[in-house]
VOGU-3710 file (C-alpha; in Angstrom, 3 decimals, decimal comma):
1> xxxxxxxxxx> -47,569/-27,891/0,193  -49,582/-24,667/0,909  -52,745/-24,353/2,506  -55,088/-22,100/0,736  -57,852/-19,807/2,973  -60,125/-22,782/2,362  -58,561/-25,088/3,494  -57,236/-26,839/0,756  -53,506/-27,899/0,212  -51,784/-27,321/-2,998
11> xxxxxxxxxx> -48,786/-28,864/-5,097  -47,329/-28,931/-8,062  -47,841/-32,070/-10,686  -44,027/-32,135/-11,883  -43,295/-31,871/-15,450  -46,823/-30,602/-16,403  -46,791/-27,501/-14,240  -50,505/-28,334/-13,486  -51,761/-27,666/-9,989  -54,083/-30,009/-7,791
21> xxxxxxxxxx> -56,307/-29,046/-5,682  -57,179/-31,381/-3,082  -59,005/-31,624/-0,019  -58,030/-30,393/2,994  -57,104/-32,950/6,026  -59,925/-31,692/7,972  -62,470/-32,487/5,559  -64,792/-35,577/6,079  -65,820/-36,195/3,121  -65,306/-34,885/-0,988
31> xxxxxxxxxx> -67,207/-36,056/-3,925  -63,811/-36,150/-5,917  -60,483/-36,901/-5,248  -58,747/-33,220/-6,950  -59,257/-31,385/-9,159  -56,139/-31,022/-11,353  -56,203/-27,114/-12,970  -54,448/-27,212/-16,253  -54,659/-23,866/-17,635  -55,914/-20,559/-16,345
41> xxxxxxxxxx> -57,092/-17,363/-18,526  -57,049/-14,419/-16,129  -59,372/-12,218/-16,107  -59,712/-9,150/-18,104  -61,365/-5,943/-17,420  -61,604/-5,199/-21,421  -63,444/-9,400/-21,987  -65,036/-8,985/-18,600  -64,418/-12,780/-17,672  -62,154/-15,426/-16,953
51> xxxxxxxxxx> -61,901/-18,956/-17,413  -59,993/-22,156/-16,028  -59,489/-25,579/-17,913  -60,038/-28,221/-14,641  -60,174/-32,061/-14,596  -61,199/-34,128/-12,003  -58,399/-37,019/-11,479  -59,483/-39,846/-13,513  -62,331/-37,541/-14,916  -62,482/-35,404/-18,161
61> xxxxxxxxxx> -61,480/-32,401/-19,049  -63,800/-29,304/-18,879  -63,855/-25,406/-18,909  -65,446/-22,896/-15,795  -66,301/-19,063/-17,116  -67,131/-16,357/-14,619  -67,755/-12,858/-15,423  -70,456/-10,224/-16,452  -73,790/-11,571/-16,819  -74,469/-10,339/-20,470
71> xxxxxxxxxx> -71,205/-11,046/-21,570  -70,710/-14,239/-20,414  -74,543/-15,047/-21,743  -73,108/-14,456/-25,322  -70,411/-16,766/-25,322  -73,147/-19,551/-24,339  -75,278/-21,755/-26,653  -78,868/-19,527/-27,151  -80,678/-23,330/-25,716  -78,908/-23,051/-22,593
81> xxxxxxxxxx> -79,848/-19,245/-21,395  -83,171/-19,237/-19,834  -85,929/-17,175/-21,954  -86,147/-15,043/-18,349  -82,401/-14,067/-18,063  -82,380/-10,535/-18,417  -85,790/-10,076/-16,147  -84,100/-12,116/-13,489  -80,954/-10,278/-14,463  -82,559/-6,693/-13,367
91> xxxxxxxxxx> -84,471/-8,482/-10,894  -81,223/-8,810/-8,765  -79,434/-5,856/-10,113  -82,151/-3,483/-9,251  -81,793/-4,288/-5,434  -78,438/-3,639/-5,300  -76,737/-7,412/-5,634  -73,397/-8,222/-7,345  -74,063/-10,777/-10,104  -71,867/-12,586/-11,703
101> xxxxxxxxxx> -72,638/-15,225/-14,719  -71,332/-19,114/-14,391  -71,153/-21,384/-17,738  -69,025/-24,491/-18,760  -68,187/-27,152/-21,215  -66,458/-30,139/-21,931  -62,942/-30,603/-23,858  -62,579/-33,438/-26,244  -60,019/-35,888/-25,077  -56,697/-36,224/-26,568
111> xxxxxxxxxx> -56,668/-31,747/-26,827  -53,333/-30,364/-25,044  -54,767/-27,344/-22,759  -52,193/-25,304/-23,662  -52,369/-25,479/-26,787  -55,710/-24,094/-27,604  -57,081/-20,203/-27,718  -59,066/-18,318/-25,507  -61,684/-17,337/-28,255  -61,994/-21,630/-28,952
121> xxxxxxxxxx> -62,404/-22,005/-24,874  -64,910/-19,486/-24,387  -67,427/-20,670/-26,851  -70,310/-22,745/-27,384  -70,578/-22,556/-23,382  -73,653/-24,205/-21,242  -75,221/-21,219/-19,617  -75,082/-23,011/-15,390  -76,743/-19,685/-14,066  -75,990/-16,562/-11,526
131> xxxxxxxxxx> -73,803/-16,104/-8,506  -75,602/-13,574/-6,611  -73,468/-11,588/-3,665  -74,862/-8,689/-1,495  -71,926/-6,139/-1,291  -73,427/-3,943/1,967  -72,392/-0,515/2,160  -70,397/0,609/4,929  -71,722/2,357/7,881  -69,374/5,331/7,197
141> xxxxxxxxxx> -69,867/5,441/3,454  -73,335/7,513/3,383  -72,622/10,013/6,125  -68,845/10,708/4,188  -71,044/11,239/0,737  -73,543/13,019/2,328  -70,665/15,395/4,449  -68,935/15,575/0,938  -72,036/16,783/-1,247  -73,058/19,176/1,992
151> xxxxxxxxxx> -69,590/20,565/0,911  -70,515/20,964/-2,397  -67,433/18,512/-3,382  -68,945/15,942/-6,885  -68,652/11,656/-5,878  -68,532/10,176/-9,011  -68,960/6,232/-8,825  -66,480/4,467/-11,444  -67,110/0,850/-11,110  -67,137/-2,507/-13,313
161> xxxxxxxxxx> -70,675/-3,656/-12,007  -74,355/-3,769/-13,724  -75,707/-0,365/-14,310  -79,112/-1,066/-12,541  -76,564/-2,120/-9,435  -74,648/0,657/-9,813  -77,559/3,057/-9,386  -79,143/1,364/-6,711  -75,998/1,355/-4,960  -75,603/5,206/-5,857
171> xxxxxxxxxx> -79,393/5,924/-4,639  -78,673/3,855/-1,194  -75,521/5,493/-0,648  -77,157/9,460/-1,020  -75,199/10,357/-4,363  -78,947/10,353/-6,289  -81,429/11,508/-4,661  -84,542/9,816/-5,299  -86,403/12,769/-7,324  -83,060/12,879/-9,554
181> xxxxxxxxxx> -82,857/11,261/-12,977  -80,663/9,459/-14,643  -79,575/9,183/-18,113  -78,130/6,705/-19,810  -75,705/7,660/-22,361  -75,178/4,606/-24,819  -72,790/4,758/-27,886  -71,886/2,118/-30,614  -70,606/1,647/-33,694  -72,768/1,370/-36,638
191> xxxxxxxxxx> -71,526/-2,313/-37,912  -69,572/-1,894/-41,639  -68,850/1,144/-41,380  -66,800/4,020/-39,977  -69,035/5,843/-38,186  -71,058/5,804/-34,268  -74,122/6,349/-32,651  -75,105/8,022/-29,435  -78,111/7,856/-28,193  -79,975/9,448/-24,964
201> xxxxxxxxxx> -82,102/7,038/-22,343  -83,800/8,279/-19,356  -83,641/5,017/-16,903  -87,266/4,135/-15,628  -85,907/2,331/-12,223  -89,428/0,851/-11,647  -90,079/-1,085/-14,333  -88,128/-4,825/-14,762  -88,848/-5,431/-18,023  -85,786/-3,657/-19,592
211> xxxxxxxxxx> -83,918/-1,478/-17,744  -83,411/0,612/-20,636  -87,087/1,318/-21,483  -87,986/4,668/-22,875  -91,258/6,134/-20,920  -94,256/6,972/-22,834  -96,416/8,130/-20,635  -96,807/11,609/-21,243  -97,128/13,002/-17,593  -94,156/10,662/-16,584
221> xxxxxxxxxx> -92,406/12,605/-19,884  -93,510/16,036/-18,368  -92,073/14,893/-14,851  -88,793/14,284/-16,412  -88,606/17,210/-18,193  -89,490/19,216/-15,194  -86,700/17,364/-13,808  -83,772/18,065/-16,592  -85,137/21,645/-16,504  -84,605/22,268/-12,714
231> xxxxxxxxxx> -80,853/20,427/-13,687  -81,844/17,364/-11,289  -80,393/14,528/-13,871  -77,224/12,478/-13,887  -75,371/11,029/-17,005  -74,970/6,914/-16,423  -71,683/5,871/-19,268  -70,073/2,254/-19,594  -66,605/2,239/-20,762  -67,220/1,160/-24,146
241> xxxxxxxxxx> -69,694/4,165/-24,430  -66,723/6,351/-22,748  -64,591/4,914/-25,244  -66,755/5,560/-28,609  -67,411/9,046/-27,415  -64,033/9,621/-26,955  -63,370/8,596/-30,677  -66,547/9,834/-32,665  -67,900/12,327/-30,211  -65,085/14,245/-28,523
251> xxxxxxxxxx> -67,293/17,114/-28,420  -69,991/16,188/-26,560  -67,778/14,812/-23,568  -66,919/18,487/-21,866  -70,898/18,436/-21,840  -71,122/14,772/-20,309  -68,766/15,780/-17,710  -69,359/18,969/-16,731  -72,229/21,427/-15,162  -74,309/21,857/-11,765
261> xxxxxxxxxx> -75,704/18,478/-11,547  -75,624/17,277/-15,555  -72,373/15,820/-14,935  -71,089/12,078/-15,110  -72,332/10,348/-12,057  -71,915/6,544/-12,685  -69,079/5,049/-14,725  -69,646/1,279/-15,254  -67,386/-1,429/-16,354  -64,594/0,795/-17,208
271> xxxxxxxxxx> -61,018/-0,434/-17,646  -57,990/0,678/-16,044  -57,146/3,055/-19,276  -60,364/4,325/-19,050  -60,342/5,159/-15,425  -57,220/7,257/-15,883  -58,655/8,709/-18,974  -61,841/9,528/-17,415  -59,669/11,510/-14,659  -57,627/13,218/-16,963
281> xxxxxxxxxx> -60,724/14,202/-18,646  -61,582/16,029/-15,191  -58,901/18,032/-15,372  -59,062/19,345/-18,490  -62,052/21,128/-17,354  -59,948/22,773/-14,119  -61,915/20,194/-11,965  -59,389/19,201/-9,125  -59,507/15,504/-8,823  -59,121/12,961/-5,993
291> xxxxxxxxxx> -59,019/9,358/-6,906  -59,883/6,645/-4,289  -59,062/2,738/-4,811  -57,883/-0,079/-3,519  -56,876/-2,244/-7,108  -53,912/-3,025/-9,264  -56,657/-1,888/-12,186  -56,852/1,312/-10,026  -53,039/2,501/-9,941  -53,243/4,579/-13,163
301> xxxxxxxxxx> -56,282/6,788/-12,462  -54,646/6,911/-8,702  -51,288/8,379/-10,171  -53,604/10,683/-12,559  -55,473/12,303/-10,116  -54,579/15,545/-8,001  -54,564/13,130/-5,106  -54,605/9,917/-5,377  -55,932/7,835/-1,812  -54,741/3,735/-1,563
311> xxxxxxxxxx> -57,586/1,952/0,053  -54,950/-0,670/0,833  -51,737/-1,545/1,280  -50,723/-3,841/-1,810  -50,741/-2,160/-5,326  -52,463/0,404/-5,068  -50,491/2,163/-2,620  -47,425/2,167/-4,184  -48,849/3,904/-7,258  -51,105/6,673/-4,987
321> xxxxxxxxxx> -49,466/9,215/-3,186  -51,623/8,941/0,265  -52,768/5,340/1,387  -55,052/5,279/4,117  -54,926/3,133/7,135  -58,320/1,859/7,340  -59,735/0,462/4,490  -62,768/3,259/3,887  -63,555/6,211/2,124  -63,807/8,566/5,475
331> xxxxxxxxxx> -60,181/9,238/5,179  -61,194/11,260/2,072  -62,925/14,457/3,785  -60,229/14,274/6,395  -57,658/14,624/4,031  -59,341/17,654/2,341  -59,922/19,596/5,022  -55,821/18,669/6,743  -55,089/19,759/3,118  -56,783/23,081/3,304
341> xxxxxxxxxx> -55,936/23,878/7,050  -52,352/22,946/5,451  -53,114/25,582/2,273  -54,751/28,282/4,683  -51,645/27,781/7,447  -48,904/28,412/4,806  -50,308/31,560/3,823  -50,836/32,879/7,282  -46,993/32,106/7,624  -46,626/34,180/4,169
351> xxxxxxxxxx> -48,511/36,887/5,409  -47,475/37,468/8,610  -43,358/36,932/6,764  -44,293/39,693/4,920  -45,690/42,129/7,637  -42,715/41,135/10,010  -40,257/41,635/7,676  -42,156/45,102/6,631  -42,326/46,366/10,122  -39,114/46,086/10,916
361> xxxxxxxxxx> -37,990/47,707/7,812  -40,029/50,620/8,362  -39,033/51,232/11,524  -35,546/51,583/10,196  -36,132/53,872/7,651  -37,856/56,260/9,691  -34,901/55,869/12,180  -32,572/56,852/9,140  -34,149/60,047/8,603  -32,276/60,805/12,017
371> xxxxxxxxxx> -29,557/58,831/10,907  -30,529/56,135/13,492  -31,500/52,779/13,309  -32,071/49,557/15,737  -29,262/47,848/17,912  -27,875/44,589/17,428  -29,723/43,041/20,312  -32,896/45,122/19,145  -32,556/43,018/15,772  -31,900/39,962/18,209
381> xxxxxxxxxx> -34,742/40,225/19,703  -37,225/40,992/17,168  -35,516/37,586/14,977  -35,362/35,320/17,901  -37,385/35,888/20,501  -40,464/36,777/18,582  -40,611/35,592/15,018  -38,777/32,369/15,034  -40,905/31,015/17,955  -44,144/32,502/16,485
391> xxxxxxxxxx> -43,105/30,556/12,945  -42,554/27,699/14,871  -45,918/27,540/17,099  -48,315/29,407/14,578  -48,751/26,599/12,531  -50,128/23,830/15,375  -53,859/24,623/14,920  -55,379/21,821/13,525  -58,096/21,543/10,847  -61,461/22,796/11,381
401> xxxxxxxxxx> -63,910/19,403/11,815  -66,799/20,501/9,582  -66,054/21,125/5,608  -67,407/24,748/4,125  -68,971/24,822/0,620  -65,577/26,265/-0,576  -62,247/26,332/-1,134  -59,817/28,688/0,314  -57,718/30,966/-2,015  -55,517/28,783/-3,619
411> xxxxxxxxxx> -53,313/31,801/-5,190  -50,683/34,163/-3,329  -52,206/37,228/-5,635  -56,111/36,997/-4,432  -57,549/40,230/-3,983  -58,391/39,182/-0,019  -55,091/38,096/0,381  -53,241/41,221/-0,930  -55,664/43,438/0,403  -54,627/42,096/4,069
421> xxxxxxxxxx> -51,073/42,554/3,746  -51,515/46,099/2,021  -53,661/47,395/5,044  -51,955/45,773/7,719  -48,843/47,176/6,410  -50,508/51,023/6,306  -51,718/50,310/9,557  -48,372/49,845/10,954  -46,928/51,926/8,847  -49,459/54,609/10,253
431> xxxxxxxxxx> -48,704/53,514/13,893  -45,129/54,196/13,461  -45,240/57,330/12,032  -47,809/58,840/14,629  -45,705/57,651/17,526  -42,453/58,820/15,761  -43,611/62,158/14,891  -46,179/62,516/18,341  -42,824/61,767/20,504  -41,076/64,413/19,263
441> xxxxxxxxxx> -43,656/66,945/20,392  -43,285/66,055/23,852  -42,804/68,319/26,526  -40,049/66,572/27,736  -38,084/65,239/24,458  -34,715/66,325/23,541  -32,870/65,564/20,793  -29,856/65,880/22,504  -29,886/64,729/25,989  -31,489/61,313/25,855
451> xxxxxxxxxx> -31,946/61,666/29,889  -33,916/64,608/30,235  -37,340/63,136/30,555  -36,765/60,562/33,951  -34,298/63,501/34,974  -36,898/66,480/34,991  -39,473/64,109/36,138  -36,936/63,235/39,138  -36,319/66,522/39,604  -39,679/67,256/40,287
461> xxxxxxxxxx> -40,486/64,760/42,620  -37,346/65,313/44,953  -36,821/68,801/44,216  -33,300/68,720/44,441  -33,323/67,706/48,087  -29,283/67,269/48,010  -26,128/68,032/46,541  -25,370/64,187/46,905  -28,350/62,978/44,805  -26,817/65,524/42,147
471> xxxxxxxxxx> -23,619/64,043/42,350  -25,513/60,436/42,043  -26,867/61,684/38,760  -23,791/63,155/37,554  -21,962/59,434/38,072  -25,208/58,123/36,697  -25,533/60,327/33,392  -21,044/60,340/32,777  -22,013/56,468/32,902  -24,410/56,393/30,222
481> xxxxxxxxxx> -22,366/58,648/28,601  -19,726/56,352/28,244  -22,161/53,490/26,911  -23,901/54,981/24,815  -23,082/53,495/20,957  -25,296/55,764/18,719  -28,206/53,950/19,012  -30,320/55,283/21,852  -32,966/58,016/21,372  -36,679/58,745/21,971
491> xxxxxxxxxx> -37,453/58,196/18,762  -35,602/54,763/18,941  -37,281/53,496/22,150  -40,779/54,814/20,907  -40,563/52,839/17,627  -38,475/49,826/18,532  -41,337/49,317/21,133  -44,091/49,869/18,872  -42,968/47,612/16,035  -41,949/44,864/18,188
501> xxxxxxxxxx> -45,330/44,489/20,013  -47,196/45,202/16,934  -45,251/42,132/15,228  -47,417/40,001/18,081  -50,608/41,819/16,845  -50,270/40,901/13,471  -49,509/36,852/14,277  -52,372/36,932/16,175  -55,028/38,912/13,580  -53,533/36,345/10,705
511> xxxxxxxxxx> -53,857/33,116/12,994  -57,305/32,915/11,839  -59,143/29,774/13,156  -62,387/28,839/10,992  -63,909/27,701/8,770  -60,641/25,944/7,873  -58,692/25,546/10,813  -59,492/25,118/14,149  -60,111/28,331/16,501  -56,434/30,020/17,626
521> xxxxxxxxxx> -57,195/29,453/21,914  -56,914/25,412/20,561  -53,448/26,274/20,048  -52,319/26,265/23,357  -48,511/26,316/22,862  -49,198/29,205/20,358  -51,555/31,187/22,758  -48,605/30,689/25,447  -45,840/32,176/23,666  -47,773/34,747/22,360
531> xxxxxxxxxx> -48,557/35,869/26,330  -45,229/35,025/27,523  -43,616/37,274/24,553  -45,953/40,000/25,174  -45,329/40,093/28,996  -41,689/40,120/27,984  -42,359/43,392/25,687  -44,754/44,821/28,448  -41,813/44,801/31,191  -39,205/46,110/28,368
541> xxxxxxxxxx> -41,555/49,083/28,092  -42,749/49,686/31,851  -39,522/48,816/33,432  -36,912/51,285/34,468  -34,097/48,762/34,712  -30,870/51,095/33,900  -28,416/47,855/32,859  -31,281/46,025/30,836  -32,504/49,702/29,309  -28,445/49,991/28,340
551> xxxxxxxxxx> -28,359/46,929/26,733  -31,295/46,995/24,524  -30,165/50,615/23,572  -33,202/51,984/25,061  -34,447/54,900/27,139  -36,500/55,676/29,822  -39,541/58,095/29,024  -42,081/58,827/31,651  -44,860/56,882/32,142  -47,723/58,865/30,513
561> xxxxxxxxxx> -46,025/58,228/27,106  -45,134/54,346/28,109  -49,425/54,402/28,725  -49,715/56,126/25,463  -47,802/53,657/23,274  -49,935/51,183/24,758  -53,071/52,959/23,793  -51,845/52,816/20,128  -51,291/49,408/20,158  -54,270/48,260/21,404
571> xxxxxxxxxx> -56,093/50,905/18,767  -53,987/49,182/15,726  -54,988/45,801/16,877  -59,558/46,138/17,283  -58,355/48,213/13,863  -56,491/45,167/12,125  -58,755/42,683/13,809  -61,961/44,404/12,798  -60,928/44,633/8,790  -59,446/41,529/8,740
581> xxxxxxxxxx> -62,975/40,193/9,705  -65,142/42,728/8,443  -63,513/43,239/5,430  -60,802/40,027/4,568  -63,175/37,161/5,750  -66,695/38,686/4,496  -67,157/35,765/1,944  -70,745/37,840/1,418  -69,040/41,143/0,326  -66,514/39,769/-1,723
591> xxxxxxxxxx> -69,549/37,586/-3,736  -71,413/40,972/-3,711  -68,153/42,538/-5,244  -67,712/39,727/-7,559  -71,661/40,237/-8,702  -71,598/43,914/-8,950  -68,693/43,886/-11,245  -69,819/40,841/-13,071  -66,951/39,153/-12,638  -67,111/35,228/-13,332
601> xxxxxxxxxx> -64,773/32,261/-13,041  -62,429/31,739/-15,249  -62,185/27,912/-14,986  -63,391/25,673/-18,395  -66,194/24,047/-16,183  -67,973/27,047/-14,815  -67,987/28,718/-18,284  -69,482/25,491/-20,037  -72,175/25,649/-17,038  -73,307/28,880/-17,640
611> xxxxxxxxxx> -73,797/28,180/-21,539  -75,735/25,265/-20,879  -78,124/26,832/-18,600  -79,093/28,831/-21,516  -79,534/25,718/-23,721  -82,910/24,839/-23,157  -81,768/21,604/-25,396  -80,206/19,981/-23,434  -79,794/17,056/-22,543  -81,256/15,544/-25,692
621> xxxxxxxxxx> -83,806/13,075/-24,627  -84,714/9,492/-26,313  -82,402/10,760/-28,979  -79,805/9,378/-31,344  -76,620/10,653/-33,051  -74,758/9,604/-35,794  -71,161/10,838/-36,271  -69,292/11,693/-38,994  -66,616/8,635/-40,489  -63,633/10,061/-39,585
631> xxxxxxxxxx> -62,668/9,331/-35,519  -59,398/9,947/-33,413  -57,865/6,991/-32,849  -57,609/6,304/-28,291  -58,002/2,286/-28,236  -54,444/2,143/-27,491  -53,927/5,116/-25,453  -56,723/5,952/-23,416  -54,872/7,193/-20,219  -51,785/9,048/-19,418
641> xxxxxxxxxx> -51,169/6,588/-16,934  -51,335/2,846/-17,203  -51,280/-0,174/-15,332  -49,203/-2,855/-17,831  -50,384/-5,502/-15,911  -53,961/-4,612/-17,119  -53,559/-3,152/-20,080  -51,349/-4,797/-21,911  -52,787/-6,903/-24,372  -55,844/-7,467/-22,605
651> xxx> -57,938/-8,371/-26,044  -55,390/-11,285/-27,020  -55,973/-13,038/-23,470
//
């Protein structure tokens, strides 16, 4: 025995496999005893119904049909439908309300319910009337569309209710704005023969006599017009008409789908092949896709789409690849703009990979022109202590809370990209070879004695006072004589310095913060090690520590020159820091490039856009087209990805 939400209690009837549904101990009264359900034929998104064979005990046998309004209105006898069905119909639809047609009949006795068809259960119906249900929108639904569209990022609506409550739910929830058409595109096959029709309907939302009346006034005609010419218009498409097009007008669906604004907005009673078809569609056009749901019907357009988001935890999510823990659509901007902070993070890593590892290999080549090079601990140092903690820490910024009007570069070979690395790395590269070259023109430098600079500048300040400081220095310089492995030199010191400390400047020019991530000081653990490393490097070069200057193979150089390096530093980074904003992160000089040398996007969608701009044709208004006889054949195949449960078969249930 199982107790349903309602409070009813549930068993099986033995060797009929019937189920009974009774009354539930706390209720205090029931008209019947049961109600015995015999045979169930579950709904289908293709028939857009469902029925149930019932009998009350000791009652007759009878049939319940739910579904879509018009559809279920056709399987009823004409007497039974009320002259005033479809004005009531868009009466209800118009503000927004869920709908849902109820008939019934009676079985003749003595009929096994398993033994007859759906197509003899579902017809000659009594027409009982409409279920109305008000679906509110959530609070966070409009602000998320409105954040989305403010972000120039397309909402299309793919749903199985009434058009008219489609678009009133699309107009309450922001994604038409009230000046905005919308077209209905309507396509069916011309009866005894091969061939389909299309035709063209602006929808006149005012009017409840047919919601698919054309508009003859002529200054309504000239409004719409005005309208399609400024590109304010949406394209409305059931599945069937998704489905006909797709056979008989292939052509015409890159136009349906694509543009500024004349693009696909509502998608009504479409089918789980056609959802996934519909995405796939997308993405033939270089659209990127995401895919929100929280249905079984929903798992193949979820597994379709660039990224698919589970509104739930049943079904859905095991076909989507992100599932979201509350059971709304806000998750959706937050996961675009994680996703670019993500995007934007791993190619600061990439850059600044690329600049560490060409730093450091500069500075050895210039050391092997004097057949030099860095010590062990110098390579130590630079691995450990500075870029494995910077990889580590750089990428804890978090995403940026407000979503631009575009995407970041999604390619490794972008001009803005490249063009960062290349001048960051002739920055360095210009750093390095000023201080290596500058060093050696020194008043002080020697190529062989590696002491001469603190010596002269101690033997200026003490003058040679005594004979036992000299002996001091002898023991001092036969020391670092004897420790000395090859490494040490000006030249060393000057550039080992240089490249190390300029490895911090270039983490922090590349740890950009917006508009994609958040700013770099809200990455405190970053921010920390970047101080703590560079007051590390600070006391390597101001310190005068003989056993820590032995063991990172360095020397000691007065302090004028210890100031200078410093000075070039700080130069390289308001140099790398001022093109890498000026320059890098102008988005207004690059469109200004992009304009001057006429360059234009090479993706399917933007090039259809721009030729229907110049088609003062379209969309073809109160219209109708007939296509040739021969059509591809998609009734069986109408997504890459499927849902069995759904699909399969769904005609013969």
């Amino acid at each position: 025995v199982i107790d349903d939400s309602s409070g009813h209690q549930i068993e099986g009837q033995g060797s009929t496999h019937a189920t009974i549904v009774r009354p539930g101990p706390k209720a205090s009264s029931a008209p019947v005893e049961g109600v015995t359900i015999l045979h169930q034929f579950p709904f289908s998104s293709a028939l857009q119904r469902m029925s149930v064979i019932a009998q009350e005990i000791g009652g007759e046998q009878q049939v319940f049909t739910k579904g879509a309004p018009e559809m279920v209105a056709m399987l009823c006898r004409a007497e039974t439908v009320p002259s005033n069905f479809e004005s009531k119909l868009l009466l209800y639809t118009v503000q927004g309300f869920r709908v849902i047609g109820l008939a019934c009949k009676s079985l003749q006795a003595g009929k096994q319910a398993t033994d007859l068809t759906r197509e003899e259960v579902e017809s000659d119906l009594t027409f009982l009337g409409l279920l109305i249900m008000e679906n509110r929108l959530k609070r966070e639904t409009k602000p998320v569309l409105e954040e989305l569209s403010a972000a120039r990022i397309r909402s299309v609506m793919v749903t199985g209710d009434n058009i008219q409550t489609a678009i009133t739910v699309a107009r309450n929830a922001g994604m038409i704005s009230p000046t905005n058409r919308v077209i209905l595109v309507e396509a069916n096959k011309i009866p005894g023969s091969f061939s389909a029709s299309i035709t063209w309907k602006p929808l006149e939302e005012n009017k409840t006599e047919d919601y698919g009346s054309l508009e003859d006034d002529s200054q309504t005609e000239r409004r719409i017009r005005l309208a399609l010419g400024s590109g304010q218009y949406h394209f409305a498409m059931s599945g069937k008409s998704y489905q006909i097009v797709a056979q008989h007008f292939r052509h015409l669906l890159p136009k349906v789908r694509s543009g500024s604004f004349n693009w696909i907005r509502l998608a009504i009673q479409m089918s789980p092949g056609q959802k996934s078809s519909l995405v796939e569609e997308f993405q033939k056009l270089d659209y990127f896709v995401g895919m929100c749901g929280d249905g079984a019907n929903d798992c193949g357009a979820l597994k379709v789409a660039h990224a698919g988001i589970s509104l739930s935890e049943q079904e859905a999510s095991v076909a989507s690849p992100f599932t979201s823990q509350t059971p709304s659509i806000a998750c959706v901007p937050e996961l675009i703009r994680e996703g670019r902070a993500a995007l934007v993070t791993s190619f600061c890593m990439f850059k600044y990979m690329a600049l560490y590892s060409t730093i450091q290999y500069l500075g050895v080549l210039l050391l092997y022109w004097q057949l030099n090079s860095f010590g062990n601990y110098q390579f130590l140092f630079q691995d450990l202590a500075i870029t494995t903690v910077i990889g580590v820490t750089m990428s804890f910024t978090g995403a940026y809370p407000k979503l631009v009007p575009y995407r970041p570069p999604s390619q490794l070979i972008s001009p803005p990209l490249l063009l960062s690395v290349v001048l960051n790395i002739l920055f360095s590269l210009s750093m390095q070879i000023f201080g290596f070259l500058l060093v050696q023109e020194q008043p002080w430098y020697s190529k062989s004695d590696i002491h001469s600079a603190c010596l002269s500048m101690n033997n200026h300040m003490e003058n040679s006072s005594s004979i036992s400081s000299l002996g001091l220095h002898g023991m001092r310089d036969g020391a670092h004589g004897q420790m000395d492995n090859g490494y040490k030199s000006y030249e060393n010191t000057t550039v080992w310095l240089l490249s190390t400390i300029n490895c911090l400047i270039v983490a922090l020019v590349f740890s950009k913060g917006k508009p994609f991530r958040q700013p770099i000081y809200t990455n405190y653990v970053f921010i920390l090690v970047l101080i703590v490393q560079l007051g590390i490097c600070l006391f390597l070069v101001f310190a005068d520590i003989d056993d820590l200057y032995s063991s990172m193979d360095l020397v000691c150089t007065p302090t004028t020159w210890r100031i200078s390096m410093v000075i070039m530093l700080a130069v390289t980074l308001a140099v790398s820091f001022l093109v890498e904003e000026a320059v890098i992160e102008n988005r207004s000089l690059w469109l200004l490039l992009k304009k001057t040398f006429r360059y234009h996007s090479k993706s399917h969608y933007k090039r259809l856009q721009r030729v229907l701009e110049q088609d003062s044709a379209w969309p073809p208004l109160n219209e109708t087209f007939f296509s040739d006889s021969v059509a591809i054949s998609v009734e069986g195949n109408m997504g890459g990805h499927s849902n069995p449960t759904f699909d399969s078969n769904e005609d013969a249930l």
